[in-house]
TORKOLLUM-722209 format. One line per 4 residues: number of its first residue (from 0); their letters; for each residue x, y, z of C-alpha. Coordinates in nm, 2 decimals. Example, Ala and Ser with C-alpha at 12.3 -4.5 7.8 and 13.67 -1.06 7.14 Angstrom:
0 = as = 1.23/-0.45/0.78 ~ 1.37/-0.11/0.71
END
This chain:
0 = xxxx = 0.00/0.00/0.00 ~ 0.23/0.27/-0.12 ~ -0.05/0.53/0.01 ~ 0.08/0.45/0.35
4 = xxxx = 0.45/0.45/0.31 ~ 0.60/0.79/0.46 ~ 0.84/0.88/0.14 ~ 0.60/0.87/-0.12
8 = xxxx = 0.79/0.99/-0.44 ~ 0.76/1.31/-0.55 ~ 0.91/1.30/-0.89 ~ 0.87/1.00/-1.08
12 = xxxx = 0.78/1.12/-1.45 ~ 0.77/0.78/-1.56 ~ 0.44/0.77/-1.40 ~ 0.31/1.17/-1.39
16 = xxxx = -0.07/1.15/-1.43 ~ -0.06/0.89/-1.12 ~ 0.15/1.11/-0.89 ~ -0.09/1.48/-0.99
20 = xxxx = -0.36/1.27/-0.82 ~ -0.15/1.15/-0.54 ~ 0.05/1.38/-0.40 ~ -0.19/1.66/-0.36
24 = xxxx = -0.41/1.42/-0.11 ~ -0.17/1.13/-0.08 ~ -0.42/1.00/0.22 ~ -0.78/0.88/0.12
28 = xxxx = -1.08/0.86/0.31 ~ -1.01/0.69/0.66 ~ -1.30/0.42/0.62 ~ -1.18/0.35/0.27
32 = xxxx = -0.81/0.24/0.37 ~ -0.91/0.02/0.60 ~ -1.10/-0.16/0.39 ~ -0.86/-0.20/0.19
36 = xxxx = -0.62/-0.32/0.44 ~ -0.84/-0.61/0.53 ~ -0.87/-0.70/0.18 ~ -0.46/-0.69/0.18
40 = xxxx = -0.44/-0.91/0.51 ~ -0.69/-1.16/0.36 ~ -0.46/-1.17/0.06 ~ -0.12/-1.25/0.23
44 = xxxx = -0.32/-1.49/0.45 ~ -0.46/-1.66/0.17 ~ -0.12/-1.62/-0.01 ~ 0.05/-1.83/0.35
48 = xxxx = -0.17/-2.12/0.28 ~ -0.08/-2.20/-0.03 ~ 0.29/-2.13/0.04 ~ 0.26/-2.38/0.33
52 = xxxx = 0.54/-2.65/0.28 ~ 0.75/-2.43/0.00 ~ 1.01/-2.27/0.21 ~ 1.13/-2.03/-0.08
56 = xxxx = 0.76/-1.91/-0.11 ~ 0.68/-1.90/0.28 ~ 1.00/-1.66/0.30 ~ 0.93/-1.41/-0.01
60 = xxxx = 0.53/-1.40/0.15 ~ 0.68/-1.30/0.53 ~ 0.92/-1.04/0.34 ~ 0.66/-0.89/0.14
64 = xxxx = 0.43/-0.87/0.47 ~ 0.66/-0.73/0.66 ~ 0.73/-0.51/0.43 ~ 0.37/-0.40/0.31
68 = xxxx = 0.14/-0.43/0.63 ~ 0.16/-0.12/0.89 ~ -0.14/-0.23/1.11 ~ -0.02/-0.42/1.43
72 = xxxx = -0.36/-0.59/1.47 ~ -0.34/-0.73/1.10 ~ -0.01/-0.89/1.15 ~ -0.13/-1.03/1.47
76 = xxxx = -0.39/-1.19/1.26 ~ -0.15/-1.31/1.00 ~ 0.10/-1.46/1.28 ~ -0.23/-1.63/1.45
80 = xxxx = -0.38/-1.75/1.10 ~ -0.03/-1.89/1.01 ~ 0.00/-2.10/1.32 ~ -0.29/-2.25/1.28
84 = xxxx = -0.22/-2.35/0.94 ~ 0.07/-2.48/1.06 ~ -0.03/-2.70/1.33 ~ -0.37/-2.79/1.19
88 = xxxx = -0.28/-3.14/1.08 ~ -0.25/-3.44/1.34 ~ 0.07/-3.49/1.17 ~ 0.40/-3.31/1.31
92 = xxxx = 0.32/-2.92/1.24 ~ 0.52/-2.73/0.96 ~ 0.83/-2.58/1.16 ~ 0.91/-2.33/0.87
96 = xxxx = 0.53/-2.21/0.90 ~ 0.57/-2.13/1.25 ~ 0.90/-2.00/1.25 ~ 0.71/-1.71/1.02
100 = xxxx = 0.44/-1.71/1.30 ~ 0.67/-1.63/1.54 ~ 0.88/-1.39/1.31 ~ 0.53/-1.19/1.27
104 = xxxx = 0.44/-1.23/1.61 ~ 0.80/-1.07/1.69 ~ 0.77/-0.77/1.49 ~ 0.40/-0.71/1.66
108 = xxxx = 0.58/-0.73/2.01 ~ 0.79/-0.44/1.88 ~ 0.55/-0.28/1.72 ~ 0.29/-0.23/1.99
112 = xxxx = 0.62/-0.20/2.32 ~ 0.57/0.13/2.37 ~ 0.22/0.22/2.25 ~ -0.13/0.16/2.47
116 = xxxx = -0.28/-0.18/2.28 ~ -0.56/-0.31/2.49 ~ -0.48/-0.66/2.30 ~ -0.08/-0.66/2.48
120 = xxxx = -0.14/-0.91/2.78 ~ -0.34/-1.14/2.44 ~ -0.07/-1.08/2.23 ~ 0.23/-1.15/2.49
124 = xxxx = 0.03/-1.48/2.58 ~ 0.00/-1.61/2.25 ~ 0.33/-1.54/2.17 ~ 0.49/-1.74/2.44
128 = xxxx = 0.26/-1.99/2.31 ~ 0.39/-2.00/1.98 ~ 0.76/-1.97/2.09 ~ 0.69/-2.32/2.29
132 = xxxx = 0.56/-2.51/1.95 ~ 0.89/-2.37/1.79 ~ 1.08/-2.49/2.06 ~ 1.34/-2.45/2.37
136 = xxxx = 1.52/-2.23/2.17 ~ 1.28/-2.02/2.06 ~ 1.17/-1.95/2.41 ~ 1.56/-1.88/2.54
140 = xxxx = 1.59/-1.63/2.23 ~ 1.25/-1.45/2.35 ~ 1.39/-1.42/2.70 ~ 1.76/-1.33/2.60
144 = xxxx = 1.60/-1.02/2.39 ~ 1.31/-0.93/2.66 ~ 1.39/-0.57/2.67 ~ 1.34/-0.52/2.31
148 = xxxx = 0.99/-0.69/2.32 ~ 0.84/-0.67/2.66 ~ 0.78/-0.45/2.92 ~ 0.95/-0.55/3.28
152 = xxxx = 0.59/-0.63/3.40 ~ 0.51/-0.85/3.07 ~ 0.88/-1.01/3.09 ~ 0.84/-1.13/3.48
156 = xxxx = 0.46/-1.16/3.53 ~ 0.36/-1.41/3.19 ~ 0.65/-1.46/2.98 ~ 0.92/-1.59/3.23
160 = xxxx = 0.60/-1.74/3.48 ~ 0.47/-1.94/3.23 ~ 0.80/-2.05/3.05 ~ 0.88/-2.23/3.45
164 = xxxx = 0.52/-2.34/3.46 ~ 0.53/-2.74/3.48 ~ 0.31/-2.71/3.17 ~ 0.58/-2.59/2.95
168 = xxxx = 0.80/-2.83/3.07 ~ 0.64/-3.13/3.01 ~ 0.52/-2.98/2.69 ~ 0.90/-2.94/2.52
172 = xxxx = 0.96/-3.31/2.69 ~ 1.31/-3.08/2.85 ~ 1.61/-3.29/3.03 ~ 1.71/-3.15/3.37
176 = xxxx = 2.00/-2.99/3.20 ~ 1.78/-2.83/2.91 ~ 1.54/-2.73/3.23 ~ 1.86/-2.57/3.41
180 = xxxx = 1.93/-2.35/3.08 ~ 1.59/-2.26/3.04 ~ 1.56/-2.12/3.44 ~ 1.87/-1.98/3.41
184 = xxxx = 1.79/-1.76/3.16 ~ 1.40/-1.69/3.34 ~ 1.61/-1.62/3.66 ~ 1.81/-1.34/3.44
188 = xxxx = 1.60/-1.15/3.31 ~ 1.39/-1.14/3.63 ~ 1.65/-0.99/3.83 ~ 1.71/-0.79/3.54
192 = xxxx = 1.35/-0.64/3.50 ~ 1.34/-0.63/3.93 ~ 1.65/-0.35/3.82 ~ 1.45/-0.18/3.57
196 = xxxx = 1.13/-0.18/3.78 ~ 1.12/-0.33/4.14 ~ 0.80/-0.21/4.24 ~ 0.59/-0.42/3.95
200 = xxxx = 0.85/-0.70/3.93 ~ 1.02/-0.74/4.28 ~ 0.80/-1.03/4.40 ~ 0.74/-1.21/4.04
204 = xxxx = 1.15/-1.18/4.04 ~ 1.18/-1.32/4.41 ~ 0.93/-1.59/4.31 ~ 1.13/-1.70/4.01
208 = xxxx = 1.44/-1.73/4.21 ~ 1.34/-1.91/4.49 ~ 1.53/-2.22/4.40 ~ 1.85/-2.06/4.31
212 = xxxx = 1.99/-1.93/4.63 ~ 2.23/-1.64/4.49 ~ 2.01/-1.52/4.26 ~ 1.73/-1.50/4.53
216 = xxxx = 1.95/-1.32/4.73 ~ 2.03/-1.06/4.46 ~ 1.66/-1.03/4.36 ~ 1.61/-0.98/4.79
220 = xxxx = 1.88/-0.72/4.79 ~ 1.73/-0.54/4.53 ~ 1.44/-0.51/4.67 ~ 1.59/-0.37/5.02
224 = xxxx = 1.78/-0.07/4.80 ~ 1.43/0.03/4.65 ~ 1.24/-0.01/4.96 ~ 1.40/0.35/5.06
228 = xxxx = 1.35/0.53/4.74 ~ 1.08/0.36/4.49 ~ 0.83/0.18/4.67 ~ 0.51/0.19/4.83
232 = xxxx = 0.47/0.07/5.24 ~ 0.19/-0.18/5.05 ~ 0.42/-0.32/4.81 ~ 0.69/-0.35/5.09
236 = xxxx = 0.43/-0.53/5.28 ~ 0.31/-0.78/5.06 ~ 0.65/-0.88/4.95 ~ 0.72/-0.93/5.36
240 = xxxx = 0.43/-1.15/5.38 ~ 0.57/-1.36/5.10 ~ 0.92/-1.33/5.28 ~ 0.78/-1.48/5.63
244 = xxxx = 0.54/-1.78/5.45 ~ 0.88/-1.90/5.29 ~ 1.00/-1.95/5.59 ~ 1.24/-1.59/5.62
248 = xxxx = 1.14/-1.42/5.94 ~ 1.40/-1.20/5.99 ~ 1.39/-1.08/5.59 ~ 1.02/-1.03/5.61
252 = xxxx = 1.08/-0.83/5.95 ~ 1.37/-0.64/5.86 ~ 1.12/-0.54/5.50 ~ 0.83/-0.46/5.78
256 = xxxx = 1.01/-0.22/5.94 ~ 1.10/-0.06/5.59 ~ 0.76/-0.06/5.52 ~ 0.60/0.11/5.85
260 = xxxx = 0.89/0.39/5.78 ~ 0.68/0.53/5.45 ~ 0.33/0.48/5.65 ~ 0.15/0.75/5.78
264 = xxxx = -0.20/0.68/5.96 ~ -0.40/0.98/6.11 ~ -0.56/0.96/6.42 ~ -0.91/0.91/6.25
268 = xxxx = -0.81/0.67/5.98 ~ -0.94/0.37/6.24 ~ -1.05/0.14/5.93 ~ -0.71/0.21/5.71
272 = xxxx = -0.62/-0.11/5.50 ~ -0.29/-0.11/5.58 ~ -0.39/-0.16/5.96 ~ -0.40/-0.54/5.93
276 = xxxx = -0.05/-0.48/5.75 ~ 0.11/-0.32/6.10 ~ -0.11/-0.56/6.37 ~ 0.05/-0.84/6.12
280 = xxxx = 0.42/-0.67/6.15 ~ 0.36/-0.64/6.52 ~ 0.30/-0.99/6.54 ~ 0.59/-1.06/6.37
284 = xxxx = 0.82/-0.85/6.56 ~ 0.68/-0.98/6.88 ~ 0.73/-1.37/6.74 ~ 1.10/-1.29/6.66
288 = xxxx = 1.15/-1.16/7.06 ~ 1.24/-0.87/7.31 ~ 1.51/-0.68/7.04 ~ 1.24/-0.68/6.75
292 = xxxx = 0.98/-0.58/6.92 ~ 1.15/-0.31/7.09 ~ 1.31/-0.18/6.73 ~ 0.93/-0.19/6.57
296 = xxxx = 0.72/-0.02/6.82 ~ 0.93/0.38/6.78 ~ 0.82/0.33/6.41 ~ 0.47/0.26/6.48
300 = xxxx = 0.47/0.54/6.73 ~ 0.57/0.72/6.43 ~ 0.36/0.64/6.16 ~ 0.04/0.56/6.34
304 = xxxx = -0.17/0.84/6.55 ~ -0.48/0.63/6.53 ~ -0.58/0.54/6.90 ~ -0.82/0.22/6.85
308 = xxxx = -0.53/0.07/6.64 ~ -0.24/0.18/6.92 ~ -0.44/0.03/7.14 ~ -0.53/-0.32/6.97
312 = xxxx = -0.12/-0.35/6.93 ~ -0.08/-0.23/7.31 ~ -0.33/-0.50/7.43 ~ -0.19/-0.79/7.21
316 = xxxx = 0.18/-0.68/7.31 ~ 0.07/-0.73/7.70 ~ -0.07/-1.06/7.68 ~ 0.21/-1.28/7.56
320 = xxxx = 0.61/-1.28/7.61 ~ 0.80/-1.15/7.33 ~ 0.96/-1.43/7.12 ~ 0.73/-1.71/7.28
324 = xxxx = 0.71/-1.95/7.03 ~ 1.05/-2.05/7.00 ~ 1.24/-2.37/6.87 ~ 0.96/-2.63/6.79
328 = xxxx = 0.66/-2.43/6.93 ~ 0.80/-2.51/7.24 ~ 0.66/-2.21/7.43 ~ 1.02/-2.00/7.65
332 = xxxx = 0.94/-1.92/8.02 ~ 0.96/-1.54/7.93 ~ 0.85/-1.27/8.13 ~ 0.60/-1.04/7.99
336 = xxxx = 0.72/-0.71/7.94 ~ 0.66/-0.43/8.18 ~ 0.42/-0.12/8.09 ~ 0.65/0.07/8.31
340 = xxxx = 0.94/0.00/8.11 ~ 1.10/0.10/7.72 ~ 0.96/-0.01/7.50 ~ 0.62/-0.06/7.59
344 = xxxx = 0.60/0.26/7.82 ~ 0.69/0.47/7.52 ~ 0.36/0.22/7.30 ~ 0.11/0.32/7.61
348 = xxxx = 0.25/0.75/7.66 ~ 0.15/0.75/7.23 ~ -0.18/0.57/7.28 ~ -0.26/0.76/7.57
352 = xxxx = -0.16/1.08/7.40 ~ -0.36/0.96/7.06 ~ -0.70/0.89/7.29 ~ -0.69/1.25/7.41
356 = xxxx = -0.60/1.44/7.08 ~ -0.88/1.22/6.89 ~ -1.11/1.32/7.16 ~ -1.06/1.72/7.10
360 = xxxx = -1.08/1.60/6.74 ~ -1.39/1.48/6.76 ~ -1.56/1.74/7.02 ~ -1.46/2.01/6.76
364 = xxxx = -1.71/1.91/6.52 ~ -1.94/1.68/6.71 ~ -2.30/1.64/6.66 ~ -2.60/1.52/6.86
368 = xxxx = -2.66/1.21/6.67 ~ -2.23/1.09/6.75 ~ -2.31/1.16/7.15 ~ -2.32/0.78/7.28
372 = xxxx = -2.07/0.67/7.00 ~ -1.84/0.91/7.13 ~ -1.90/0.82/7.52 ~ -1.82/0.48/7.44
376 = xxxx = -1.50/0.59/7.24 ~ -1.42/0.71/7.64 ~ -1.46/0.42/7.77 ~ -1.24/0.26/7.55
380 = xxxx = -1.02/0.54/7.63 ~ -1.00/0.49/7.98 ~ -0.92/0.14/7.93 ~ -0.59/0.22/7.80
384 = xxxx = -0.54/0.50/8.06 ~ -0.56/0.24/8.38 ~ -0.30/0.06/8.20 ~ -0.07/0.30/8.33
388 = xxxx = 0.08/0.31/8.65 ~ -0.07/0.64/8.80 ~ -0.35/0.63/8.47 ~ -0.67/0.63/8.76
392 = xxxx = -0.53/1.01/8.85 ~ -0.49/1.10/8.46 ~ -0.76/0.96/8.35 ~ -0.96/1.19/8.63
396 = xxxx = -0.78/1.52/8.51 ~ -0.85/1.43/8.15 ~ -1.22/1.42/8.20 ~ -1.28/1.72/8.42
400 = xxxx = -1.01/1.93/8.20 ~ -1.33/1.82/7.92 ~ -1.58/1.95/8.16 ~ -1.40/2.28/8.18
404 = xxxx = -1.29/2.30/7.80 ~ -1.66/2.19/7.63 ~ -1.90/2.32/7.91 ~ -2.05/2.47/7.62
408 = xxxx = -2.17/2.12/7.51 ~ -2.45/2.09/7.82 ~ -2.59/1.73/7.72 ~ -2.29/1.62/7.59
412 = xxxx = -2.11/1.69/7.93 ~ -2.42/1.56/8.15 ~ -2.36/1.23/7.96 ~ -1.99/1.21/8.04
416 = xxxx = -2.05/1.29/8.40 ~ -2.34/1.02/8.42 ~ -2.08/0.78/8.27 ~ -1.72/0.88/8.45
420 = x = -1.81/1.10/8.80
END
């Protein structure tokens, strides 16, 4: 289609009636073209049929597609329609037909790398697909090349996934030492898109190198020198979660307290998703023993100025020894940890101090309707204040410095005195 080729010519007098029509409006109507592009992709598809088997014809047919066709869905189509012709049969498919399948299949990949094409995660599927029927080599080639056909994401998260999938192995019938090639080169290119982009492909990359213990040690390291710069506390999280279910305590806790560092909960952010994140990394901390939990609980102090959840961490903190579970689940004759004492003094002073600046929070804008709710919130308060040592006396002083502060509020304060004195 010389109408869509960018250096139309401009001068050729051998043909000068044909370019005066041209040139003027070399494009024709929109609706028009692409008609006559499917007409051009039912040709060459057409044209791959009847050149199955003749490898001379097969290659001047993929030369003059490649040359001719622009539209990246069209060749899709071609490299689909081509691999179905060529393992149609029930006899052994046609290996030069699907190399050209996968030749057009490559130059889509290319094509459509860095433009939107809600087809992509189709496309990248199918191509792995095809690379399988071609062979072990084909699949090495695609991974070797990733970066000039695949995004990081694509590369770790369906290319390299399903090339390790048992599935692909038992399809391509591989020896251990074609199966040690072949995750080799997976393992490669995931550290190498964990590089490029850890926050998509950290935990695809850690996944892929579990059973190679450098490489999941690089792919672990990267991930700790993005976890300050590039990633999100949920990200950090999840890939802790995966860290401690493989069996990697200390990892997942030492990428906990990484992740707590970029969290930031306000004190009326009491249904938060990430909450379950830090009860969980609490938990964790508190598993591992005294030292953890004493290095985890200034971070949440930190990052979290929601009471309810202070409290829910102070309570579950107080009920069991740090590190109790030990060797075998047998259960150490620990102490519990003081309230009196770092670092659990310094957990109760913040959800102390988070109770009482909720409360002027809430009596700012207060209506009516939130009265009980909020009397209740007190209670709970008050809870956490008797925890302390002298907490009866502040607990007192906190309630009548409200009955000074919001006399103002005349119900409100009735309630509070029918509730605390």
């Amino acid at each position: 289609l010389l109408v869509l080729e960018s250096t139309a010519p401009t001068g050729d007098l051998t043909r000068p009636h044909h370019i005066a029509s041209v040139v003027p409006n070399r494009y024709p109507r929109w609706f028009t073209l692409s008609h006559i592009e499917s007409q051009q992709c039912e040709l060459a598809s057409t044209m791959l049929t009847a050149a199955k088997g003749d490898v001379r014809r097969l290659e001047t047919v993929l030369e003059s597609i490649q040359k001719n066709i622009h539209s990246s869905s069209h060749i899709f189509k071609l490299a689909q329609d081509a691999f179905k012709i060529a393992t149609l049969m029930d006899s052994l498919p046609d290996i030069t037909l699907l190399k050209v399948s996968l030749e057009l299949g490559l130059q889509v990949m290319r094509m459509t790398l860095s433009t939107l094409n809600w087809r992509r995660r189709e496309m990248v599927r199918w191509l792995v697909t095809c690379a399988t029927e071609v062979g072990v080599y084909a699949l090495d080639s695609i991974m070797q090349s990733w970066f000039t056909l695949f995004t990081p994401t694509e590369a770790t998260s369906i290319v390299a996934t399903t090339v390790m999938s048992n599935s692909t192995i038992v399809r391509l019938h591989l020896d251990c030492h074609q199966q040690e090639k072949l995750a080799s080169s997976a393992r490669t290119l995931a550290l190498q898109c964990a590089m490029k982009d850890p926050q998509n492909c950290a935990l695809s990359a850690l996944t892929l190198c579990e059973k190679d213990h450098i490489a999941f040690e690089t792919a672990y390291q990267i991930v700790l020198d993005a976890a300050t710069t590039g990633m999100s506390y949920t990200q950090l999280f999840t890939i802790a979660r995966y860290m401690e279910h493989r069996g990697y305590p200390m990892r997942a806790y030492k990428l906990a307290t990484l992740a707590m560092t970029h969290l930031n909960l306000s004190y009326n952010q009491d249904t938060h998703p990430a909450i379950n994140d830090v009860l969980w990394a609490c938990a964790l901390s508190h598993s591992l023993g005294k030292n953890e939990l004493a290095a985890i609980i200034p971070l949440v102090v930190k990052s979290v100025k929601c009471a309810t959840v202070l409290s829910d961490i102070l309570r579950r903190c107080t009920l069991t020894t740090p590190g109790m579970v030990g060797l075998h689940g047998r259960r150490n004759s620990g102490k519990l940890m003081s309230l009196d004492k770092a670092p659990l003094r310094q957990l109760l002073d913040a959800t102390i101090g988070a109770y009482i600046n909720t409360t002027h929070s809430r009596l700012t804008h207060i209506s009516p309707r939130h009265y009980s709710e909020f009397i209740e919130f007190l209670s709970k308060a008050r809870e956490t204040f008797l925890m302390a040592h002298d907490g009866h006396i502040q607990f007192t002083q906190f309630i009548d410095n409200l009955k000074q502060i919001y006399k103002g509020k005349k119900k409100l304060m009735m309630l509070v005195r029918e509730r605390f004195g």
